[in-house]
C-alpha positions, 0 to 999 in steps of 0.5 A: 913016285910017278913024277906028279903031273908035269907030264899033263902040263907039258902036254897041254903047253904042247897043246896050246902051242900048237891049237892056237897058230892053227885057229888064227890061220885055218879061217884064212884059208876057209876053213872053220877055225875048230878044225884046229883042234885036229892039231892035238893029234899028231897025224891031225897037225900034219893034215891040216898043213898039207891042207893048208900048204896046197890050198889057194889062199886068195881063192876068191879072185878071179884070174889070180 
């Protein structure tokens, strides 16, 4: 036996876990909130924390 489909739940547990977080963040920073989906992939998690984590939050105030 090939062990059944756990390995597909976990993966789309996994998933979840991580699409979701990135889909209530990202339009804080003004990106579109599909970008999120990049996180299924792991490459695609960590570019889109580099883009959040050098990104200006409150880019739409003057001087600060």
């Amino acid at each position: 036996m090939m062990g059944g489909g756990n390995g597909v739940l976990w993966y789309l547990v996994l998933t979840a876990l991580l699409v979701i977080p990135f889909w209530k963040i990202l339009p804080r920073y003004g990106i579109a909130a599909p970008f999120a989906l990049f996180a299924v992939l792991p490459v695609g998690a960590i570019i889109l924390l580099w883009i959040i984590a050098f990104r200006d939050k409150f880019s739409d105030r003057a001087g600060v």
